[in-house]
C-alpha positions in Angstrom: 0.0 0.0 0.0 1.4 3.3 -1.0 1.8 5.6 1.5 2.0 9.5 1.1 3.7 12.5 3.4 0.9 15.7 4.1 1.0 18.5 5.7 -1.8 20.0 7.3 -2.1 24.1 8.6 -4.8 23.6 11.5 -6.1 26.6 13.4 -7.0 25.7 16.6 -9.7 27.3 19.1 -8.4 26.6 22.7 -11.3 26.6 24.3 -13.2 23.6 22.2 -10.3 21.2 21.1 -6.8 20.5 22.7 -3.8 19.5 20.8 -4.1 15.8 22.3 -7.5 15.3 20.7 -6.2 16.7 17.5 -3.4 14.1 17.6 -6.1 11.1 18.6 -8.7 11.9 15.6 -5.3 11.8 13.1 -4.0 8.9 14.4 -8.0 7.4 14.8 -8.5 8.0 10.6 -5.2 6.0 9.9 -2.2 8.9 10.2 1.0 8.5 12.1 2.3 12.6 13.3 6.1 12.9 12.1 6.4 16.6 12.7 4.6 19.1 14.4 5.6 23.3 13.6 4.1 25.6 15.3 3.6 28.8 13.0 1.6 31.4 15.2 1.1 30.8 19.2 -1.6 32.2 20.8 -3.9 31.6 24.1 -7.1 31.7 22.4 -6.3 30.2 19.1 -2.6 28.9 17.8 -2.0 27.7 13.9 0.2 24.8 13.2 1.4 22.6 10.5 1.0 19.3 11.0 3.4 16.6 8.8 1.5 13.5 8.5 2.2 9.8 6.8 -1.3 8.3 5.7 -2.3 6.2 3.4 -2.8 7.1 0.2 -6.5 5.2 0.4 -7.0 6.9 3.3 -5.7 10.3 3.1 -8.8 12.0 1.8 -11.3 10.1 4.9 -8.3 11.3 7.4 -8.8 15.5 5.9 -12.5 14.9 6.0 -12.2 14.0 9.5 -10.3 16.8 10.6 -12.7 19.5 8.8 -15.9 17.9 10.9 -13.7 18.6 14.2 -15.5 21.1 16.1 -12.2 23.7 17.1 -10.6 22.8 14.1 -10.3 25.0 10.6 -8.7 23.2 7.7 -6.4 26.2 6.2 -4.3 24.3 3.8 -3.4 20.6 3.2 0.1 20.0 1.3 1.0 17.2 0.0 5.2 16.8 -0.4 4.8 15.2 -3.6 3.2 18.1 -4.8 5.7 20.1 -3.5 8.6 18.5 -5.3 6.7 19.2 -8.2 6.2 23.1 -7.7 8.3 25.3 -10.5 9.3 22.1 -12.4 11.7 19.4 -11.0 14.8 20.4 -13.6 16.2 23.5 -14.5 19.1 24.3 -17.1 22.3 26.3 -16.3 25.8 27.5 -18.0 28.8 25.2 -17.9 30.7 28.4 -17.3 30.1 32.1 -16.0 30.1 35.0 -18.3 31.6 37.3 -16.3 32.7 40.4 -18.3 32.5 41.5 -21.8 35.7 39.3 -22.8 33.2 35.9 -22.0 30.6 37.7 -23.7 32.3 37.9 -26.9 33.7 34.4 -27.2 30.4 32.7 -26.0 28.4 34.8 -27.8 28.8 37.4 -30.7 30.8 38.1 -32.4 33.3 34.9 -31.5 31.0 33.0 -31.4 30.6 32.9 -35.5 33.8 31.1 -36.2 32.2 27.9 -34.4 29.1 28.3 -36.2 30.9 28.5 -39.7 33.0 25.5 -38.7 29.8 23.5 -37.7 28.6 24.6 -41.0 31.1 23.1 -42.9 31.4 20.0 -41.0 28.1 19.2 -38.9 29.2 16.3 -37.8 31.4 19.2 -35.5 27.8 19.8 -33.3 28.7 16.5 -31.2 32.1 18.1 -30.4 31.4 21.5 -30.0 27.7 21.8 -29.0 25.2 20.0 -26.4 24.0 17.4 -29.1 26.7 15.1 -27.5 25.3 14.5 -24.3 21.9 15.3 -24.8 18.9 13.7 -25.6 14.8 14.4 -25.8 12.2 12.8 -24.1 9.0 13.5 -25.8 5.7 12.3 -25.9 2.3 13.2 -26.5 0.8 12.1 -23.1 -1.8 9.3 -24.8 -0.4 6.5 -22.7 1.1 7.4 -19.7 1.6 4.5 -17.3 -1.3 4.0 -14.8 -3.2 7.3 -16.1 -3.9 6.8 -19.7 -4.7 10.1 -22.7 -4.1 12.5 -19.9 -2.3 15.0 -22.8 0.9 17.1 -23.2 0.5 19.2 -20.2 -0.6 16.6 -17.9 2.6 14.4 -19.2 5.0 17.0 -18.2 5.5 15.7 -14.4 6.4 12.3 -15.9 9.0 13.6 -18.8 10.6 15.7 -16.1 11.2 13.0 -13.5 12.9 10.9 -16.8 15.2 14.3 -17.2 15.8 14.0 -13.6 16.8 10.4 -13.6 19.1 10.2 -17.0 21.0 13.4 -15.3 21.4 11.6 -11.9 22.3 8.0 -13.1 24.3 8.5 -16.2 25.4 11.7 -16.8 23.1 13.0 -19.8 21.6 15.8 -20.2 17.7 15.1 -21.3 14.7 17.5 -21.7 10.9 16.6 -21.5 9.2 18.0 -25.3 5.5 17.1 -24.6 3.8 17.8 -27.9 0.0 19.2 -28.4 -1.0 16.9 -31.3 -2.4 13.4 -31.6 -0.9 13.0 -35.8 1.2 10.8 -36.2 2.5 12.4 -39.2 2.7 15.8 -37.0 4.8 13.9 -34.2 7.3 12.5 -36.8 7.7 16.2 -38.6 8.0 18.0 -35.4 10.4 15.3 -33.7 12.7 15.9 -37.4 13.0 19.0 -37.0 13.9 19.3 -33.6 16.3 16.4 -33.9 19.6 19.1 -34.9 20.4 20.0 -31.5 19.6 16.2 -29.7 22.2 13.2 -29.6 19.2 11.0 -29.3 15.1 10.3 -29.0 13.6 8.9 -26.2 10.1 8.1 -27.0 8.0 7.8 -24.0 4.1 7.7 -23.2 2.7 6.9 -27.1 0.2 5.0 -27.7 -0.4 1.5 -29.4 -0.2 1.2 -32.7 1.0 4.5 -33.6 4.1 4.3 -31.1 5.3 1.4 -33.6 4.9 3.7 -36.9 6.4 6.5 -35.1 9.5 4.9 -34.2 9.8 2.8 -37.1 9.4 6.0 -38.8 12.1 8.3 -37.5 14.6 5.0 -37.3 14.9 5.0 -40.6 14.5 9.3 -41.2 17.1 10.1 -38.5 20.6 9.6 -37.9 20.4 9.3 -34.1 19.4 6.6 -31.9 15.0 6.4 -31.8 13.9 4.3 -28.4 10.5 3.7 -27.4 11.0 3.1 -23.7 7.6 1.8 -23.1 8.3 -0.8 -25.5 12.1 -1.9 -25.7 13.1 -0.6 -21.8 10.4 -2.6 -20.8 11.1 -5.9 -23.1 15.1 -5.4 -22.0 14.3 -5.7 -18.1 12.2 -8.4 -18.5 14.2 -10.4 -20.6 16.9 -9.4 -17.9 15.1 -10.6 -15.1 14.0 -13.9 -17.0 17.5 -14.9 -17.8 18.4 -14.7 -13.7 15.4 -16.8 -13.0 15.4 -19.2 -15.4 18.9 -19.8 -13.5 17.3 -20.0 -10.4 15.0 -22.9 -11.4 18.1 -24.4 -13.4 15.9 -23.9 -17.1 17.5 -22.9 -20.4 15.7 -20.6 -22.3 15.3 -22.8 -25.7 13.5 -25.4 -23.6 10.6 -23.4 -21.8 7.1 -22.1 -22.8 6.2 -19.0 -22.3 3.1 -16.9 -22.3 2.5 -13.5 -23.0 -0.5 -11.9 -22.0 -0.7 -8.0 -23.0 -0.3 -7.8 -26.9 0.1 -4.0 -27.2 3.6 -2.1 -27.6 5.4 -3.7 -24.6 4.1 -7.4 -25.1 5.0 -6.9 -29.1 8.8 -6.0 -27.7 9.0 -8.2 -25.3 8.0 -11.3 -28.0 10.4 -9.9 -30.3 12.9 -10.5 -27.7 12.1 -13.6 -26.2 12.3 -15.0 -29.5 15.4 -12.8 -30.4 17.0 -14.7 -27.0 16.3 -18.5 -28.1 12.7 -19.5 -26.6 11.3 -21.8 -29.3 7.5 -22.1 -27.9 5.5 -18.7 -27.3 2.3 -17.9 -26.8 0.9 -14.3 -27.4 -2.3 -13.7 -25.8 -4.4 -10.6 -25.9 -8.0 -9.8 -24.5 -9.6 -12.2 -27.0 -7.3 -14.9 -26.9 -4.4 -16.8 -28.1 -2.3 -15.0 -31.1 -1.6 -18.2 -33.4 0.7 -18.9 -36.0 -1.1 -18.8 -39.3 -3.8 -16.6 -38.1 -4.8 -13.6 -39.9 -4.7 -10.2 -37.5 -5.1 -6.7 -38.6 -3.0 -5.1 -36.5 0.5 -5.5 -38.7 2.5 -6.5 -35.4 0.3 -9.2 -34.5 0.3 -10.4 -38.2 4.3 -10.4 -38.1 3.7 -12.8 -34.7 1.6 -15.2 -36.8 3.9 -15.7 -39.2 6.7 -16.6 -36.4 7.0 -20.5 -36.5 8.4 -20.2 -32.8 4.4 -18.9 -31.5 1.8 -22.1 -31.1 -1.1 -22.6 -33.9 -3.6 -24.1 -30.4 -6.0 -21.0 -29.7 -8.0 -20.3 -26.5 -8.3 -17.4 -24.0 -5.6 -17.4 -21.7 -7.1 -19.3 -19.1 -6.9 -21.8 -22.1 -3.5 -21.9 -22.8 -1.4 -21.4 -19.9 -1.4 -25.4 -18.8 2.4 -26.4 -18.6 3.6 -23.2 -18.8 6.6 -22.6 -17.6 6.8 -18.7 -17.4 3.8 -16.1 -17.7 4.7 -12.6 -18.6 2.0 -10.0 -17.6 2.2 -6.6 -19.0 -2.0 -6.4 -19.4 -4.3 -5.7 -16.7 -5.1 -5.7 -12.7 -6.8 -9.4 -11.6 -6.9 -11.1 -15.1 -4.5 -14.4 -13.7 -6.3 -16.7 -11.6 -4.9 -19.0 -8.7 -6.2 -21.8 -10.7 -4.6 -20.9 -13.7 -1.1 -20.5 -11.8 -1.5 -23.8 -10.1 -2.2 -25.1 -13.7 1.5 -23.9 -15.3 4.2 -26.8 -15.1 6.8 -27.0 -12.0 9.2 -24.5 -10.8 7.1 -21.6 -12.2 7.9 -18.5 -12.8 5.5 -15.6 -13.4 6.0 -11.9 -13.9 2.7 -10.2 -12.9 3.9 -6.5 -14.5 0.4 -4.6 -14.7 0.4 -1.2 -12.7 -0.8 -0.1 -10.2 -2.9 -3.7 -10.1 -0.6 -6.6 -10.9 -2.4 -9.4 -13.2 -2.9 -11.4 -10.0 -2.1 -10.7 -5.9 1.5 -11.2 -5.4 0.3 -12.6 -1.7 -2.3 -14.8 -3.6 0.9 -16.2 -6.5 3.3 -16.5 -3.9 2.8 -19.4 -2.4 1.9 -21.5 -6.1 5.5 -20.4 -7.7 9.1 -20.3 -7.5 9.9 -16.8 -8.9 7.7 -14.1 -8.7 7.7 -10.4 -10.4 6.0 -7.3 -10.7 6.4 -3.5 -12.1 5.9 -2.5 -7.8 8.1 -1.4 -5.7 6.5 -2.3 -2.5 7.9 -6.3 -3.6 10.8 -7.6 -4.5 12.2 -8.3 -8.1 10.6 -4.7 -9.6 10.6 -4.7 -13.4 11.6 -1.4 -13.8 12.7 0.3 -16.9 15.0 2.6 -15.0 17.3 0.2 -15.3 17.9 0.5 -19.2 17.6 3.6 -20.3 20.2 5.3 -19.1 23.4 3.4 -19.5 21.8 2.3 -22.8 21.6 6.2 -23.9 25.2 6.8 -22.1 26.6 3.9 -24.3 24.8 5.2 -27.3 26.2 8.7 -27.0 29.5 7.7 -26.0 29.8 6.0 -29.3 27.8 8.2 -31.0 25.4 5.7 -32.7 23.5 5.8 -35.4 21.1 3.6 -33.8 19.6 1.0 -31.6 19.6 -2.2 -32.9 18.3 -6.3 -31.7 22.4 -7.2 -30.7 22.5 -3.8 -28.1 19.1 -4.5 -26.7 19.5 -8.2 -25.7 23.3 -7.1 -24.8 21.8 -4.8 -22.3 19.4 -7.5 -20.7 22.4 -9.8 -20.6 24.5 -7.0 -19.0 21.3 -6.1 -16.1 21.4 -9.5 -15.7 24.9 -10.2 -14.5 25.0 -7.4 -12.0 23.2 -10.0 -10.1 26.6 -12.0 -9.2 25.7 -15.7 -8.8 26.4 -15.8 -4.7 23.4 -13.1 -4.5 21.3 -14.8 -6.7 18.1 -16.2 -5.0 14.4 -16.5 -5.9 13.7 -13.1 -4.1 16.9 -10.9 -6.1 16.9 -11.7 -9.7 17.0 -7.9 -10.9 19.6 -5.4 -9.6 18.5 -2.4 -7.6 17.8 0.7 -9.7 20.7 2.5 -7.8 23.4 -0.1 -8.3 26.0 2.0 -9.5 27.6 -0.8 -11.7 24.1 -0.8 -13.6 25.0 1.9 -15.8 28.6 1.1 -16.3 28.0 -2.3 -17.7 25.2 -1.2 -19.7 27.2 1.3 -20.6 30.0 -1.2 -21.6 27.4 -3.9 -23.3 25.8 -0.7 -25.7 29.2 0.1 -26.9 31.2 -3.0 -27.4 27.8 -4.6 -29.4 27.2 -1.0 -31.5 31.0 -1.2 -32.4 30.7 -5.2 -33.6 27.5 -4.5 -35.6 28.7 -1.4 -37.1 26.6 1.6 -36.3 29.0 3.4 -33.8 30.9 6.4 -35.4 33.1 7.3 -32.3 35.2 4.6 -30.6 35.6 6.0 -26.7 39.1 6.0 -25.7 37.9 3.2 -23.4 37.6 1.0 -26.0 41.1 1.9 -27.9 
């Protein structure tokens, strides 16, 4: 259960309420007191602020609570989340000061036209002598942002931000949120063009199925810079990352398992396209009206290209169908859609990634017990399937060695590289993903994304590492 941080400005009338029934009714309506400030004393009246933890399912019942008091007026409630947010959560600043007309004039006009005619002349120049080597854009267009849905540009902007923070903090690049105010997909790829000068690389991020797969495809062929659609390929990386650790755990090789998919839209594509890319010979899709089946005829092109994969199954069925014998289920669908039944049903040792969020596909409590290795997208369990653990040392790497692209061989290298941060001593049923702060997370990333790029030919720099 998630658990937020408030803070409450109460006004207090002496002579009907005391502090200590103030403190009962909080702690009454589920809230635990962390900090009391007291902002204006008084003998009649005093004002406070109150810091609270509470429940996120009970937050609103505990402010109700404390508006009914008789004594007590509700000025303000704060939430610190909130807080974080106010002004933005990133902010841009100069590498060095300009501190008298001699800066001026070499950072600006009229020195600053000599770098300008040499990028000119040579653009490939801009990764050396502008930001476009360390910098990359996350845009999206805020139609499927995770949890909330089409909540638009302006709602998105929270979400890009705290990805700006992140690559910044964990690797190093500098990445700004573009949310843009159209829907056409034709628009998104135009607008994304022509911004694409000043930007090393493209993170896609919150677009939603099917356009997400004509947008990249798209600018992956219209660009020169690496295109990623984190909500497909980060996601499809981690899993396949945490997969390759468990399948360990319960002593399985990945050409001998069967695995369902249940989720068909831009993650469970990816993540099909790399099981398959990895060596599992038996896969079965399976969307909201059942099994995806070799030789089928779909109109949605990516689930066409899945029929016509001789590693998926031709037996059809809805999922409670088809997952018998399975050895691994990979959820990236909806809250309460796996049964116990159905998990008792799958063949020994099993393994199953429940990824839906906030609602995993079935109660981790309820799956525990039925399987050997259990996942979800939470943090409030162990083994999170996070993407946080790809996309930055796979945009480091990328930039580094200034790529022209992301291909298959640097994606699975980067779930084979997450995967052996997880050194074989620690490796238990409970720790088959790395933390998303391990600091050797982005290095080896890092190293993977290079060393793969430079043996499959689309890295133009080689990084005096590598030398």
């Amino acid at each position: 259960m998630a658990n937020s941080s408030i803070i409450v400005r109460l006004e207090l009338d002496h002579q009907l309420i005391t502090f200590g029934d103030v403190a009962a009714a909080i702690s009454k309506a589920g809230g635990d007191i962390t900090s009391i400030d007291v902002i204006r004393p008084g003998k009649d009246t005093s004002i406070r602020d109150i810091t609270i933890d509470v429940a996120d399912t009970v937050e609103s019942e505990l402010v109700a609570t404390l508006k009914q008091q008789d004594g007590i007026k509700l000025i303000n409630v704060s939430d610190r989340t909130f807080l974080l947010h106010l002004g933005g959560k990133i902010t841009t600043q100069p590498k060095i000061p300009i501190q008298n007309r001699d800066d001026l004039s070499k950072v600006y006009t009229p020195g600053v036209a000599k770098v300008c005619t040499s990028i000119a002349e040579d653009t490939n120049k801009a990764y050396s002598l502008t930001i476009k080597r360390n910098t990359v854009a996350v845009v999206s267009d805020g139609t499927a942002v995770l949890g909330l849905g089409d909540i638009g540009p302006h709602a998105a902007a929270p979400v890009m931000e705290g990805k700006a923070m992140l690559f910044k903090q964990l690797a190093g690049v500098d990445a700004f949120p573009i949310c843009l105010d159209t829907k056409d997909t034709e628009e998104i790829i135009r607008t994304i063009k022509a911004i694409s000068p000043i930007f090393g690389g493209i993170n896609l991020e919150d677009i939603s199925s099917p356009r997400c797969f004509e947008i990249e495809k798209r600018l992956e062929q219209e660009l020169d810079i690496p295109v990623f659609h984190d909500d497909q390929h980060g996601t499809a990386i981690v899993v396949i990352a945490g997969l390759l650790n468990a399948l360990k755990v319960v002593n399985k090789r990945i050409d001998q398992i069967r695995v369902v998919v249940n989720g068909i839209g831009a993650a469970g594509v990816s993540i099909c396209k790399m099981l398959l890319a990895a060596g599992v010979k038996q896969l079965v899709p399976v969307d909201r009206d059942g099994a995806i089946v070799f030789g089928g005829k779909y109109e949605y092109p990516m689930w066409q290209w899945l029929a016509e994969q001789p590693q998926v199954e031709a037996a059809s069925g809805l999922l409670g169908d088809v997952i018998h014998d399975a050895d691994v289920f990979i959820g990236v669908s909806r809250g309460g859609v796996l049964s116990v039944e159905a998990v008792q049903s799958m063949g020994p040792d099993r393994i199953v990634f429940a990824m839906a969020n906030p609602t995993p596909e079935i109660d981790p409590e309820l799956a525990q017990p039925h399987v050997r290795v259990l996942a979800t997208g939470r943090s409030d369990y162990p083994n999170q399937i996070n993407n946080v653990l790809v996309f930055p040392g796979l945009f480091r790497g990328c930039l580094d060695c200034r790529a022209q692209l992301i291909n298959e061989p640097m994606k699975l290298a980067t779930a084979r590289a997450i995967a052996s941060v997880v050194s074989e001593s620690e490796l238990n049923e409970h720790y088959i993903i790395p933390s998303l702060f391990n600091e050797n997370v982005v290095n080896k990333v890092r190293h993977a994304v290079i060393e793969t790029a430079i043996l499959t030919g689309v890295a133009r720099r080689i990084p005096r590492d590598f030398r």
